[in-house]
PQR file with spaces between the fields and no chain letter, atoms N, CA, C, O and H, PARSE charges and radii, in Angstrom:
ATOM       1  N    UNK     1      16.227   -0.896    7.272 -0.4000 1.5000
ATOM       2  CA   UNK     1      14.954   -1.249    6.657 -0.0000 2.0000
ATOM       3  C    UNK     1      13.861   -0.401    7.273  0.5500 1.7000
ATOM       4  O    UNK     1      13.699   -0.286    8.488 -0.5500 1.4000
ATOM       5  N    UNK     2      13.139    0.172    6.362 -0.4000 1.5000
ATOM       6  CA   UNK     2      12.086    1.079    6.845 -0.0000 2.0000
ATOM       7  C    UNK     2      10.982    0.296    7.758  0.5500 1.7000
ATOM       8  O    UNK     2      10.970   -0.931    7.654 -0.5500 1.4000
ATOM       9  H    UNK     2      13.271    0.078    5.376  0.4000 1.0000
ATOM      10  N    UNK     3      10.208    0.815    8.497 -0.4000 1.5000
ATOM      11  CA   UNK     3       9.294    0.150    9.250 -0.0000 2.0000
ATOM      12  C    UNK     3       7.782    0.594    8.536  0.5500 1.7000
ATOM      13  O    UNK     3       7.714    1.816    8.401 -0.5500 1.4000
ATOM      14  H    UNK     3      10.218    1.811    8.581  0.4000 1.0000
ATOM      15  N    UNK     4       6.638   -0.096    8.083 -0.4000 1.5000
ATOM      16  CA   UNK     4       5.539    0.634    7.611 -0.0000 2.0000
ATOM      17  C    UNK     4       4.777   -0.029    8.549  0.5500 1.7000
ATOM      18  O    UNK     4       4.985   -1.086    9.144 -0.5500 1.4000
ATOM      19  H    UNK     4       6.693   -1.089    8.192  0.4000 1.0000
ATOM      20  N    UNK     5       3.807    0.803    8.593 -0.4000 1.5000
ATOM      21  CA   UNK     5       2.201    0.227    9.376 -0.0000 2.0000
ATOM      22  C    UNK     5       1.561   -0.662    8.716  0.5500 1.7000
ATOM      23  O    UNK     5       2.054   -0.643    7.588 -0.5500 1.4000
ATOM      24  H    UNK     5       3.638    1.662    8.110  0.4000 1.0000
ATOM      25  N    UNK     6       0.668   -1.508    8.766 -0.4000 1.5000
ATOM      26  CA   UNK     6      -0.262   -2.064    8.152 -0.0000 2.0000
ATOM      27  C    UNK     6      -1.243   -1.658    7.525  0.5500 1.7000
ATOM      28  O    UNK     6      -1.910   -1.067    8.374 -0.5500 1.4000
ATOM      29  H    UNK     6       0.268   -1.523    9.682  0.4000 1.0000
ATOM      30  N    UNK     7      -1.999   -1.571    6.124 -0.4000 1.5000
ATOM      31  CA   UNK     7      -2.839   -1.027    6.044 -0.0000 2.0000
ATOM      32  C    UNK     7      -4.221   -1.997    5.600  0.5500 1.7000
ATOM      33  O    UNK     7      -4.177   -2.508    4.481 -0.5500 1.4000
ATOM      34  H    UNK     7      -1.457   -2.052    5.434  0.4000 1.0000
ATOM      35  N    UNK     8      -5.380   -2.239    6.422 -0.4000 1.5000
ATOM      36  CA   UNK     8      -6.161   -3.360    6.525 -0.0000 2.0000
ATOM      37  C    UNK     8      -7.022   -2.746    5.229  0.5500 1.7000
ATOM      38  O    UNK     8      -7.520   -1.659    5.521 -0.5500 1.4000
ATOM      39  H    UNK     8      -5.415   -1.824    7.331  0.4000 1.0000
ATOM      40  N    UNK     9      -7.282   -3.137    4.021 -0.4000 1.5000
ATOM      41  CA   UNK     9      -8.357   -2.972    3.336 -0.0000 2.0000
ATOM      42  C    UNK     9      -9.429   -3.627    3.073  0.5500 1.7000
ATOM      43  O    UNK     9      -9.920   -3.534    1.948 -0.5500 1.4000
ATOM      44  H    UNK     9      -6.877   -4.020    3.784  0.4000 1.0000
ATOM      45  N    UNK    10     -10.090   -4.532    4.184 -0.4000 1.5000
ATOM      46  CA   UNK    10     -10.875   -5.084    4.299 -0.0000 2.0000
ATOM      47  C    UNK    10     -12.054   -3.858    5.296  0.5500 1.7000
ATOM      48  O    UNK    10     -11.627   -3.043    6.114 -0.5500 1.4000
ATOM      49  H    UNK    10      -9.691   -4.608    5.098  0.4000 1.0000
ATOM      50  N    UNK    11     -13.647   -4.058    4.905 -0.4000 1.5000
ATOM      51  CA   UNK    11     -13.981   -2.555    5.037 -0.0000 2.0000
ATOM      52  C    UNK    11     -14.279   -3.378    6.591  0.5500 1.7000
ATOM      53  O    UNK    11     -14.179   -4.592    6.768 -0.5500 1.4000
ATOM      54  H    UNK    11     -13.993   -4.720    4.241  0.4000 1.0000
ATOM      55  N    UNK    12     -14.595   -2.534    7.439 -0.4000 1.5000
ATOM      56  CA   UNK    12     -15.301   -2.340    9.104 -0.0000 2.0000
ATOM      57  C    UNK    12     -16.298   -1.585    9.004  0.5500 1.7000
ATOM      58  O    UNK    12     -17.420   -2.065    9.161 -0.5500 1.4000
ATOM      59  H    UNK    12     -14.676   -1.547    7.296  0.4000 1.0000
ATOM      60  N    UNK    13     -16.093    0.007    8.672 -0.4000 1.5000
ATOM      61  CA   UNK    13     -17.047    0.817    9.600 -0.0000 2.0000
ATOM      62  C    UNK    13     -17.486    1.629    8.155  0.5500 1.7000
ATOM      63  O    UNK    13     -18.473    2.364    8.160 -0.5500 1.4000
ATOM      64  H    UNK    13     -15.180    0.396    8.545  0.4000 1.0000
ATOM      65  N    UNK    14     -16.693    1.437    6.956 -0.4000 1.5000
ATOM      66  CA   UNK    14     -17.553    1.524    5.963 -0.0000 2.0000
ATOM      67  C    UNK    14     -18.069    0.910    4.671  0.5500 1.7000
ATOM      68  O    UNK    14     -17.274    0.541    3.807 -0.5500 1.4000
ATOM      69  H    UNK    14     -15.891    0.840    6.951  0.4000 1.0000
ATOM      70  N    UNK    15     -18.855    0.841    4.582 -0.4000 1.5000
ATOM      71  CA   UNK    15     -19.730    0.122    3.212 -0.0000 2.0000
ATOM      72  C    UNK    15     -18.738    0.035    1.570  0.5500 1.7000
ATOM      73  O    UNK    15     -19.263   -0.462    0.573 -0.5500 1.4000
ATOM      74  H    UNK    15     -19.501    1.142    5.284  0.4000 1.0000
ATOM      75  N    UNK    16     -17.529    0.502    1.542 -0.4000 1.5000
ATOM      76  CA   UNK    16     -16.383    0.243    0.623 -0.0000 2.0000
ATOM      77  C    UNK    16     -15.633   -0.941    0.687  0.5500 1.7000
ATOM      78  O    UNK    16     -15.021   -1.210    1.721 -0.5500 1.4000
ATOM      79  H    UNK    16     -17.102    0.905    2.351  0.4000 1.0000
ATOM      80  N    UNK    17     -15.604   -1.727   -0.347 -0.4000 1.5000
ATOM      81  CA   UNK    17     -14.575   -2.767   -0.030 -0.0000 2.0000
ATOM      82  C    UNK    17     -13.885   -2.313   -1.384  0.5500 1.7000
ATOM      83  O    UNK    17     -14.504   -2.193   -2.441 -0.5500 1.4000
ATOM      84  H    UNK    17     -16.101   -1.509   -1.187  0.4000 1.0000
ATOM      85  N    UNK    18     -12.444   -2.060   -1.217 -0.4000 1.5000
ATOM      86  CA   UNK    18     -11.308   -1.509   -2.768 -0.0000 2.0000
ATOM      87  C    UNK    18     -11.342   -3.056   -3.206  0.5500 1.7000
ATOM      88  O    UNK    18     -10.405   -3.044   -4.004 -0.5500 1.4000
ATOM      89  H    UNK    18     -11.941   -2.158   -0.358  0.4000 1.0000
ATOM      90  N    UNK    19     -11.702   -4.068   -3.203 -0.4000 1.5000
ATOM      91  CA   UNK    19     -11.323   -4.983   -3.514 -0.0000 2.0000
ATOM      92  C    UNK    19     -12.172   -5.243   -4.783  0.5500 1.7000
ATOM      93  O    UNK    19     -11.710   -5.502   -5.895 -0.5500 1.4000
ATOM      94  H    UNK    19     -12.463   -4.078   -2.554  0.4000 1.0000
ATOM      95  N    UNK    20     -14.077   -5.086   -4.307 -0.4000 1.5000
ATOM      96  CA   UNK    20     -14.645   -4.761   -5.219 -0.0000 2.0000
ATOM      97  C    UNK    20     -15.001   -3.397   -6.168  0.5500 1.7000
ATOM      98  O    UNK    20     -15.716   -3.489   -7.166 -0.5500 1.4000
ATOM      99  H    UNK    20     -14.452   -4.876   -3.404  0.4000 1.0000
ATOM     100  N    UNK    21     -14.514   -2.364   -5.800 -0.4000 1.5000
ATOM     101  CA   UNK    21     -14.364   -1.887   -6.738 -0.0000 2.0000
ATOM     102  C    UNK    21     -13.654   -1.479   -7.549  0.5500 1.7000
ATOM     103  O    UNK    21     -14.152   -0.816   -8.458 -0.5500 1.4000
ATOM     104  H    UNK    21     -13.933   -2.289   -4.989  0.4000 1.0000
ATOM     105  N    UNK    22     -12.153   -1.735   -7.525 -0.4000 1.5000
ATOM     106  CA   UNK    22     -11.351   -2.478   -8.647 -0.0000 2.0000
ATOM     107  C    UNK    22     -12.044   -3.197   -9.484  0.5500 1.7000
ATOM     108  O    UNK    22     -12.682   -4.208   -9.190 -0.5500 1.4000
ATOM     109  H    UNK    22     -11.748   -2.274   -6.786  0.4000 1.0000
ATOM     110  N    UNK    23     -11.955   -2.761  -10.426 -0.4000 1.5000
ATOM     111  CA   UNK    23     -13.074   -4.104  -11.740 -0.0000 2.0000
ATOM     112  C    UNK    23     -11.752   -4.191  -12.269  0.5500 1.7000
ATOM     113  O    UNK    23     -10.792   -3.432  -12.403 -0.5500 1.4000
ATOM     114  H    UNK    23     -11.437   -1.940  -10.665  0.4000 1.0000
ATOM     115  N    UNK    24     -12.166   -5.936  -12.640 -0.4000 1.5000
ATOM     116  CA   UNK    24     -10.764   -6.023  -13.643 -0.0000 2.0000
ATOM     117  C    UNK    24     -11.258   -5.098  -15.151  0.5500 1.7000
ATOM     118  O    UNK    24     -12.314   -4.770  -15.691 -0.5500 1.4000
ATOM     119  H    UNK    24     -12.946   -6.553  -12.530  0.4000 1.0000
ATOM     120  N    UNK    25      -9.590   -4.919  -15.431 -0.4000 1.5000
ATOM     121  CA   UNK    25      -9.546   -3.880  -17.083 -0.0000 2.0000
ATOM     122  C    UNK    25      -9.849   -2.911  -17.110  0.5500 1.7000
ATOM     123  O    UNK    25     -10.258   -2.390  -18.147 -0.5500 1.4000
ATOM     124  H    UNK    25      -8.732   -5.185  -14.992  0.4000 1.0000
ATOM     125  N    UNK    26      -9.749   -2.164  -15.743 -0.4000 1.5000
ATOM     126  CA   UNK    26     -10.384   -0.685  -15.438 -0.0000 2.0000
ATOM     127  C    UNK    26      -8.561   -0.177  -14.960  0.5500 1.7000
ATOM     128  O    UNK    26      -7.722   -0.915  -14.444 -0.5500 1.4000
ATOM     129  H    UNK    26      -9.416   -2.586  -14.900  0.4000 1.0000
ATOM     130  N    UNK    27      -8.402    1.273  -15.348 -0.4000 1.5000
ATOM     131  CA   UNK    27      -7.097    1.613  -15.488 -0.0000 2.0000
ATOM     132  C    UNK    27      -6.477    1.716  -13.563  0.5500 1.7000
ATOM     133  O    UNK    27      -5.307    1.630  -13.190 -0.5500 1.4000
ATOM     134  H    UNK    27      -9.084    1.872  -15.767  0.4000 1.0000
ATOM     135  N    UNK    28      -7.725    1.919  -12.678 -0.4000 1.5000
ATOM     136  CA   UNK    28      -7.260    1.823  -11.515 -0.0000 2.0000
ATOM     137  C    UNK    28      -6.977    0.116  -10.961  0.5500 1.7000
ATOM     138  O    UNK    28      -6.069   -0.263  -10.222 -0.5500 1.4000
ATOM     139  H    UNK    28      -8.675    1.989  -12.981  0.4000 1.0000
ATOM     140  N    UNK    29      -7.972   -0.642  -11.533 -0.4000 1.5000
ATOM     141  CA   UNK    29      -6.971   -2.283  -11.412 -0.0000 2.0000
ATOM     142  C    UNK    29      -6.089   -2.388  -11.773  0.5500 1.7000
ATOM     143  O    UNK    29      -5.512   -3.259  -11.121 -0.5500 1.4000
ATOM     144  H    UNK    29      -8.710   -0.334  -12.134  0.4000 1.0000
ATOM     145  N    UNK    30      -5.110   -1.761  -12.998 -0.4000 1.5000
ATOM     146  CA   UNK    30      -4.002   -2.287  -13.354 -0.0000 2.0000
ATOM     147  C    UNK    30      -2.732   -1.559  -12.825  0.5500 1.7000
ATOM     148  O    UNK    30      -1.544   -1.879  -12.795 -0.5500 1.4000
ATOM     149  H    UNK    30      -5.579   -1.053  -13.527  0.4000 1.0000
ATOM     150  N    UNK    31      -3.716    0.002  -12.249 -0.4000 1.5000
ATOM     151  CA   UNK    31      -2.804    0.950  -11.191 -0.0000 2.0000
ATOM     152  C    UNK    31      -2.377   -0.220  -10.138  0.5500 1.7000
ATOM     153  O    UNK    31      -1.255   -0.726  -10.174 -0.5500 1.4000
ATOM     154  H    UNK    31      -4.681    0.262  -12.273  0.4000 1.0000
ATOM     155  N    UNK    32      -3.235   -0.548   -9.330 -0.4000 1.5000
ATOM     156  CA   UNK    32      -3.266   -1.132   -8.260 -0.0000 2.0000
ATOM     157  C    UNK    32      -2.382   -2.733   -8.422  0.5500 1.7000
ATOM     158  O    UNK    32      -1.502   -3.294   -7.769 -0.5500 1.4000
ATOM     159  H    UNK    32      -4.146   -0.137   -9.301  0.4000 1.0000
ATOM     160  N    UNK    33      -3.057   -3.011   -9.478 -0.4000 1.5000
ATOM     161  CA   UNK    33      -1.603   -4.479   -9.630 -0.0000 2.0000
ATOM     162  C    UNK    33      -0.073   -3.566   -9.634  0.5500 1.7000
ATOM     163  O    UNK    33       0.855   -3.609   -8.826 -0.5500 1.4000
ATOM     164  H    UNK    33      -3.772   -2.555  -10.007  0.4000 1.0000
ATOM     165  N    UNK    34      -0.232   -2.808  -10.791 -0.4000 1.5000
ATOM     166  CA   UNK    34       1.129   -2.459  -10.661 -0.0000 2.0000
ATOM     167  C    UNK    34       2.126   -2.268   -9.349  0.5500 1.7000
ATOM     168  O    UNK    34       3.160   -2.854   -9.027 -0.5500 1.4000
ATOM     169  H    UNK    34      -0.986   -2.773  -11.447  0.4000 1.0000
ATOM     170  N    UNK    35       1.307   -1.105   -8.679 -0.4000 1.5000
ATOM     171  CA   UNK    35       1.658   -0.812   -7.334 -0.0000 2.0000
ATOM     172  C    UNK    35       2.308   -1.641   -6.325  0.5500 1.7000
ATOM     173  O    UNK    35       3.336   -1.445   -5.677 -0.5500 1.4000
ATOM     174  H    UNK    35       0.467   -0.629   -8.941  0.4000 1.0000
ATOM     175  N    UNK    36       1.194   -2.947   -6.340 -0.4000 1.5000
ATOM     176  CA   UNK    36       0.908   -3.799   -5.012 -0.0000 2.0000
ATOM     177  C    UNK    36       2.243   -5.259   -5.481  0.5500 1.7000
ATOM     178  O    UNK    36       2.882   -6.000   -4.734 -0.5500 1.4000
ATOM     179  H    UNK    36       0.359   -3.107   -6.866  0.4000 1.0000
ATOM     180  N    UNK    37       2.214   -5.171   -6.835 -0.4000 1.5000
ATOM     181  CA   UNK    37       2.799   -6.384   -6.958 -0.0000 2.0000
ATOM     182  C    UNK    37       4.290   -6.600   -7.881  0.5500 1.7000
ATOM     183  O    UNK    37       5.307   -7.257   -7.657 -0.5500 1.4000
ATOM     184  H    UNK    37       1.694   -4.570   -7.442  0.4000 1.0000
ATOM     185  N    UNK    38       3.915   -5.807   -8.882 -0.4000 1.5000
ATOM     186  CA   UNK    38       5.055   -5.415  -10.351 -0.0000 2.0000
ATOM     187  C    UNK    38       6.462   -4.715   -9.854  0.5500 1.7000
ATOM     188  O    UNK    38       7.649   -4.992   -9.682 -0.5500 1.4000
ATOM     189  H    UNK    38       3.089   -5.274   -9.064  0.4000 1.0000
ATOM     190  N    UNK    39       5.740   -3.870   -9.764 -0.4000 1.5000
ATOM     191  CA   UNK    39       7.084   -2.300   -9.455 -0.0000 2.0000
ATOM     192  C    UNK    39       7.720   -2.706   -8.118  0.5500 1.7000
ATOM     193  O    UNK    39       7.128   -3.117   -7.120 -0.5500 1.4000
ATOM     194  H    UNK    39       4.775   -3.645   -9.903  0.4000 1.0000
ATOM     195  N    UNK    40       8.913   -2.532   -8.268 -0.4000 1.5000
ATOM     196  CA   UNK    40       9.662   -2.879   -7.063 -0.0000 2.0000
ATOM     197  C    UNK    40      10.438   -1.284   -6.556  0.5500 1.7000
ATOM     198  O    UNK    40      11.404   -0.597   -6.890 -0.5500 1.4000
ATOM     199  H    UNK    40       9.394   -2.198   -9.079  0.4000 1.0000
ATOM     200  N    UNK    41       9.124   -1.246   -5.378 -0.4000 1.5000
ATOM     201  CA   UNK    41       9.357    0.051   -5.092 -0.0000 2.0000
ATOM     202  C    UNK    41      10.465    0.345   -3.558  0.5500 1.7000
ATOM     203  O    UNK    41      10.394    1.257   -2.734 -0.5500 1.4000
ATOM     204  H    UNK    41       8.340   -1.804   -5.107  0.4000 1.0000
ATOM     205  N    UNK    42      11.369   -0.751   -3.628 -0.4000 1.5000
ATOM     206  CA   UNK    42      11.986   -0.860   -2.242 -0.0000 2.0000
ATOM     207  C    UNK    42      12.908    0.888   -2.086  0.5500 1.7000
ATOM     208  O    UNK    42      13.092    1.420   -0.991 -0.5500 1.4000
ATOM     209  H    UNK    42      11.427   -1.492   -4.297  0.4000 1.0000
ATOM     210  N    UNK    43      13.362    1.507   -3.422 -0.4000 1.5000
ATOM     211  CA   UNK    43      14.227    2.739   -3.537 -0.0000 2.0000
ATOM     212  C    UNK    43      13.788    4.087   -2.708  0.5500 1.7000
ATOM     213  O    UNK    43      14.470    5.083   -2.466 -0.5500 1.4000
ATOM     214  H    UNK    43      13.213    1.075   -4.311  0.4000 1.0000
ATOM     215  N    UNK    44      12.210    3.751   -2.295 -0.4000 1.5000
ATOM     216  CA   UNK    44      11.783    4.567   -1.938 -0.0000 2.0000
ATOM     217  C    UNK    44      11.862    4.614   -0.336  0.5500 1.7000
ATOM     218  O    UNK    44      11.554    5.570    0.375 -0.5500 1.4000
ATOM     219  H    UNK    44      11.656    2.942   -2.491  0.4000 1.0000
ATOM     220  N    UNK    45      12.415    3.182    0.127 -0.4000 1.5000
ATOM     221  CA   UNK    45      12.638    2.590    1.768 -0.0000 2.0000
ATOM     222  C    UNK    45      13.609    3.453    2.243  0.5500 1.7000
ATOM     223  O    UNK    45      13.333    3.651    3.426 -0.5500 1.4000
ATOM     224  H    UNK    45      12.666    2.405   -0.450  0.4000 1.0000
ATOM     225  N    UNK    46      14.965    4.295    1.822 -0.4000 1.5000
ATOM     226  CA   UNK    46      15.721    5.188    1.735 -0.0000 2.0000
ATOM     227  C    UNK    46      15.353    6.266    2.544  0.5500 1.7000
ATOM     228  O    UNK    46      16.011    6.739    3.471 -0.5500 1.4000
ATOM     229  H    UNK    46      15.189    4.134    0.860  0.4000 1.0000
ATOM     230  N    UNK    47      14.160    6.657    2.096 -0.4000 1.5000
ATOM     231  CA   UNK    47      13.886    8.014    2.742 -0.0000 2.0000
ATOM     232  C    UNK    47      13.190    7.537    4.021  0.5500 1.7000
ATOM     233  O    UNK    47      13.497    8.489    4.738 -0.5500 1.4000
ATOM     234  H    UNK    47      13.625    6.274    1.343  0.4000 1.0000
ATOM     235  N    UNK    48      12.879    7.190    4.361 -0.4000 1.5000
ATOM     236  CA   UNK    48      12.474    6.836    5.917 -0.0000 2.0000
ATOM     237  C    UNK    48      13.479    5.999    6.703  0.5500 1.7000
ATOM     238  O    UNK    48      13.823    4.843    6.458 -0.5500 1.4000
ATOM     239  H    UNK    48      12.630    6.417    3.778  0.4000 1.0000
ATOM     240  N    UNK    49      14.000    7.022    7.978 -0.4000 1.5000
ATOM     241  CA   UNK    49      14.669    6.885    8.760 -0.0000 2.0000
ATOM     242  C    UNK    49      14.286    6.117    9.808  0.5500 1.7000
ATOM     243  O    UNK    49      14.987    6.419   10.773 -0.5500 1.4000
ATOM     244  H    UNK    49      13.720    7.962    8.177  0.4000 1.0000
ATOM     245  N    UNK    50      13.278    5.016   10.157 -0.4000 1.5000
ATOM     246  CA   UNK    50      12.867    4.564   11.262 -0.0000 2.0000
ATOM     247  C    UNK    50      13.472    3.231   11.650  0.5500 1.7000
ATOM     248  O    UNK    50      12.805    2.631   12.493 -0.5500 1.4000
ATOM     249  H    UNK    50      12.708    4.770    9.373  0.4000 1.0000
ATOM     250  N    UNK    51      14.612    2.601   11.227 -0.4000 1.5000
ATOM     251  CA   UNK    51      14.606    1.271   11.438 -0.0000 2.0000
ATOM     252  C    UNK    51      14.352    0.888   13.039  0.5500 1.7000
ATOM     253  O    UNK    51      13.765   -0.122   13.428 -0.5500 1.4000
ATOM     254  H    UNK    51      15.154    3.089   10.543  0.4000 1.0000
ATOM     255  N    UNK    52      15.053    2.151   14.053 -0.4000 1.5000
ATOM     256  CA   UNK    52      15.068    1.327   15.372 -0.0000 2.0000
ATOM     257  C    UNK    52      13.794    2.470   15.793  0.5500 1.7000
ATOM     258  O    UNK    52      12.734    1.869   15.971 -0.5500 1.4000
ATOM     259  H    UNK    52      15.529    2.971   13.736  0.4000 1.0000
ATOM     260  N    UNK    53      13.673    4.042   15.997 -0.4000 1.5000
ATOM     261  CA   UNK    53      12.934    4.621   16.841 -0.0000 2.0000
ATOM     262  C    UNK    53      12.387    5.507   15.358  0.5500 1.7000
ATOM     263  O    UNK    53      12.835    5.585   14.214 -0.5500 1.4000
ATOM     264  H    UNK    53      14.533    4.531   15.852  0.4000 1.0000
ATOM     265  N    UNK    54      11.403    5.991   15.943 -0.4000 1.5000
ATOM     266  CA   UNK    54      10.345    7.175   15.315 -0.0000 2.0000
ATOM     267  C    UNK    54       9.360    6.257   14.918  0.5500 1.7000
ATOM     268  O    UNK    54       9.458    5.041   14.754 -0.5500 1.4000
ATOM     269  H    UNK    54      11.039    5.927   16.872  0.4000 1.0000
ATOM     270  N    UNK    55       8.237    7.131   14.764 -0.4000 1.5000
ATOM     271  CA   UNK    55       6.809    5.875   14.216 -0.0000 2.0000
ATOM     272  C    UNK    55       7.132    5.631   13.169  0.5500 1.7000
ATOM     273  O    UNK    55       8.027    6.173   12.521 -0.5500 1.4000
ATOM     274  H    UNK    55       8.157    8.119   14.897  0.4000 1.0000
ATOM     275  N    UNK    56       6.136    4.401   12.730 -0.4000 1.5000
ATOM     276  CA   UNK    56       6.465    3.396   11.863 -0.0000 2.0000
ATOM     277  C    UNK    56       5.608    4.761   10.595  0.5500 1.7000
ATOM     278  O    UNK    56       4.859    5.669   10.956 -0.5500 1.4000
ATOM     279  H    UNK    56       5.408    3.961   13.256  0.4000 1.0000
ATOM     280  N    UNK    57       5.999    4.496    9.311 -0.4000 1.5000
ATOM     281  CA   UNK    57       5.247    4.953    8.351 -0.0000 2.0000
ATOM     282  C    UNK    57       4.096    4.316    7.542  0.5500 1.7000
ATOM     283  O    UNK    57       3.962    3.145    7.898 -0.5500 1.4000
ATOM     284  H    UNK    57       6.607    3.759    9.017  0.4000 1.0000
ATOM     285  N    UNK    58       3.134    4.706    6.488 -0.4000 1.5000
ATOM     286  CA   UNK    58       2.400    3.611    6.049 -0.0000 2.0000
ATOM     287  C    UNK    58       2.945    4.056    4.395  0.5500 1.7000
ATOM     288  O    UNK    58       3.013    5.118    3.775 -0.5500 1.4000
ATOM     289  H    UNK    58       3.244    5.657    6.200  0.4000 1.0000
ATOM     290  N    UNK    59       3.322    2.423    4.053 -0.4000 1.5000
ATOM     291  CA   UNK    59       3.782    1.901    2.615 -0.0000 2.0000
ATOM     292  C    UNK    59       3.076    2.706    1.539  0.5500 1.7000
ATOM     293  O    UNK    59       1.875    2.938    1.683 -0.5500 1.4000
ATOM     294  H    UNK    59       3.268    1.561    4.557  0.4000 1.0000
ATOM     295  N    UNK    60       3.600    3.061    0.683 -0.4000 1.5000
ATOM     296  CA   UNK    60       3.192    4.067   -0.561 -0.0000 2.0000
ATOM     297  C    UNK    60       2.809    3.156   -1.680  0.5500 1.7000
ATOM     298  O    UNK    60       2.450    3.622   -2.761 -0.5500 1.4000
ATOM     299  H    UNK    60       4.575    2.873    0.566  0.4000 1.0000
């Protein structure tokens, strides 16, 4: 099983939150559902070799 990093999209240090600007019915909200929730992108866990050593990667 591949190892990924976390990726926090809650903003800190800049004035962006992806959360709001995702509008619903805009073609990058339905990118982003797709991505995050639909597509079962586990085929791609394959190519990363990290289960025990090498850094962790961040999720596509």
């Amino acid at each position: 099983m591949a190892r990924y990093k976390h990726i926090d999209t809650s903003p800190r240090f800049l004035a962006v939150d992806l959360q709001r600007q995702l509008l619903p019915g805009t073609f990058e909200h339905a990118l982003n559902h797709l991505l995050d929730g639909v597509l079962d992108l586990s085929c791609f866990d394959a190519r990363f070799r990290n289960d025990a050593t090498g850094a962790t990667a961040y999720a596509q």
